[in-house]
C-alpha positions as CSV (number, residue, x, y, z in Angstrom):
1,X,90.5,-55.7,-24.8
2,X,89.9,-52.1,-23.9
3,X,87.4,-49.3,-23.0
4,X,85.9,-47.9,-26.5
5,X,84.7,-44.2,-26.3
6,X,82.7,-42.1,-28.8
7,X,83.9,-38.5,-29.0
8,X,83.2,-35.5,-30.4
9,X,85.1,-32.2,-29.2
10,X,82.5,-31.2,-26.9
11,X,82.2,-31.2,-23.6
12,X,80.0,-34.1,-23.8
13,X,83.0,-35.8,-25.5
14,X,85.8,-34.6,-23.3
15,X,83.4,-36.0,-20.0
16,X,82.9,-39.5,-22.0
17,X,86.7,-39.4,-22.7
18,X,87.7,-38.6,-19.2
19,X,85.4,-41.4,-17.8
20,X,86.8,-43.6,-20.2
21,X,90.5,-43.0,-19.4
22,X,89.4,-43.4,-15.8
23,X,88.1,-47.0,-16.4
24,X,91.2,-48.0,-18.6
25,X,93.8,-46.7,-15.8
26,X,91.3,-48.8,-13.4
27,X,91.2,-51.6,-15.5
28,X,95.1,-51.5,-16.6
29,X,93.4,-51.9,-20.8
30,X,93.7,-49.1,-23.5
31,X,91.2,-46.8,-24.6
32,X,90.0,-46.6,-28.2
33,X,89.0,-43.1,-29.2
34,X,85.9,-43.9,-31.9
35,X,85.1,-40.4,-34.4
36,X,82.8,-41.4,-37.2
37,X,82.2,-39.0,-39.6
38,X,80.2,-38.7,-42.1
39,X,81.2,-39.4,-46.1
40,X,80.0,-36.3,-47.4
41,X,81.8,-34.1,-45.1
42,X,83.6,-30.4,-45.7
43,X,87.6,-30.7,-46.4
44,X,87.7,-27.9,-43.9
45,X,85.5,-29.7,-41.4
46,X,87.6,-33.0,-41.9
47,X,90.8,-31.1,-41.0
48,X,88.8,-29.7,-38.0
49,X,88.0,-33.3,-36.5
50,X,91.4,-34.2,-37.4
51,X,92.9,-31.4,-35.2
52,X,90.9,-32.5,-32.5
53,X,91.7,-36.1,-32.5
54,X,95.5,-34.5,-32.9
55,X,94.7,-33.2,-29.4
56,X,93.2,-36.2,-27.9
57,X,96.1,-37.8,-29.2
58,X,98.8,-35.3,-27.3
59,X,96.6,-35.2,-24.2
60,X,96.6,-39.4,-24.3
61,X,100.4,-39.1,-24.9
62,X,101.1,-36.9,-22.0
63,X,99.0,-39.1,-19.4
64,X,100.7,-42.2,-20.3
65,X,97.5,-44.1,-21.3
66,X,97.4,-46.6,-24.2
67,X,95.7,-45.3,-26.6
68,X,94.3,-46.1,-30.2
69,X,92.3,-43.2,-32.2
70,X,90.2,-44.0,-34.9
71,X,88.4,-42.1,-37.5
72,X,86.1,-43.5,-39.1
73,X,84.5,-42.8,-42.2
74,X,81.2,-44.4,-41.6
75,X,79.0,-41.8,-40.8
76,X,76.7,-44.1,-38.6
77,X,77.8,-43.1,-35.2
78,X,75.8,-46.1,-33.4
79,X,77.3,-48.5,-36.1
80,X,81.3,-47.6,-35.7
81,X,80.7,-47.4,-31.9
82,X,79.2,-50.8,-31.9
83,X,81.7,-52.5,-34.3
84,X,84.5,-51.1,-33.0
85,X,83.4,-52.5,-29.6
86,X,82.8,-56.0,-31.3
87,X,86.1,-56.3,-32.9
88,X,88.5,-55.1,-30.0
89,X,86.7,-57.1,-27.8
90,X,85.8,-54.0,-25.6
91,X,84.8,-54.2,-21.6
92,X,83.3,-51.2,-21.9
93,X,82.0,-48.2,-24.2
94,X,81.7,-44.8,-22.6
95,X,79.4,-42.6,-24.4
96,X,78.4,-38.8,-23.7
97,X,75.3,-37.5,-23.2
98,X,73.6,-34.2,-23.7
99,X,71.4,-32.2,-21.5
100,X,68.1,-32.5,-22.7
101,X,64.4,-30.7,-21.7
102,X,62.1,-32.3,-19.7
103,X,60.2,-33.7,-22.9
104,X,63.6,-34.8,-24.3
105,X,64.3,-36.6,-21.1
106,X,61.9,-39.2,-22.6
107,X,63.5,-40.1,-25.9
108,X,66.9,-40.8,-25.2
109,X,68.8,-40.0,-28.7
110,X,68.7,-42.8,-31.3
111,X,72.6,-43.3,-31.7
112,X,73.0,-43.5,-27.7
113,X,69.8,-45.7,-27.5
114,X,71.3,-48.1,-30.6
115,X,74.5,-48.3,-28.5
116,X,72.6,-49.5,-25.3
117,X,70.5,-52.0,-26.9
118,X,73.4,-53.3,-29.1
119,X,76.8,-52.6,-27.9
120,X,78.2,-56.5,-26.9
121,X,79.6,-54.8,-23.4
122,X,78.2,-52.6,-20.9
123,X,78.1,-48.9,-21.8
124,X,78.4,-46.1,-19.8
125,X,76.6,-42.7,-20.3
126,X,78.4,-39.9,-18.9
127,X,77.2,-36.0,-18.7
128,X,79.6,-33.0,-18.6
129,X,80.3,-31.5,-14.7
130,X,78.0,-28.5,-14.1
């Protein structure tokens, strides 16, 4: 059991990752750090994302939180979120969210909106502070 979040190194991510660590520490579970990338991606770009979750990693480390980081090769965001979640059993996914404009405020992205609908736990959305 544990709290599965998607990130991406954005502030969208950091907030979902925050949150998340926030409902593990509350919930005394580990937190599963989900980045799905796509199969087709740069070498240079890889190593990017790797760097990140290097960092996510460290930061995890240094606040004493249980921790498991994944990359996944999938390339279907929705899809690794919502598997992961299935087999770890997950009380929670956190997901980030994006501003949007007032039109975009309708449609709620497709991977977040997969997620909702499908995700075997509760999920919450989180935006960044400000």
């Amino acid at each position: 059991m544990g709290i599965v979040v998607g990130y991406l190194a954005t502030p969208e991510g950091h907030a979902a990752l925050d949150a998340a660590v926030e409902e593990a520490r509350r919930r005394s579970v580990a937190v599963v750090v989900v980045l799905s990338v796509r199969h087709d991606e740069t070498p240079e770009r890889r190593a990017e994302v790797e760097q990140a979750l290097g960092r996510v990693r460290d930061e995890l480390d240094a606040q004493g939180v249980e921790h498991d980081v994944r990359l996944l090769d999938g390339g279907d965001v929705a899809d690794d979120l919502i598997s992961t979640a299935e087999e770890v059993g997950a009380q929670l996914v956190v997901l980030g969210l994006r501003r949007r404009s007032p039109v975009g405020k309708l449609i709620l992205g497709s991977n977040a909106q997969r997620v909702l609908f499908d995700a075997p736990c509760p999920v919450l959305t989180v935006k960044p502070a400000g």
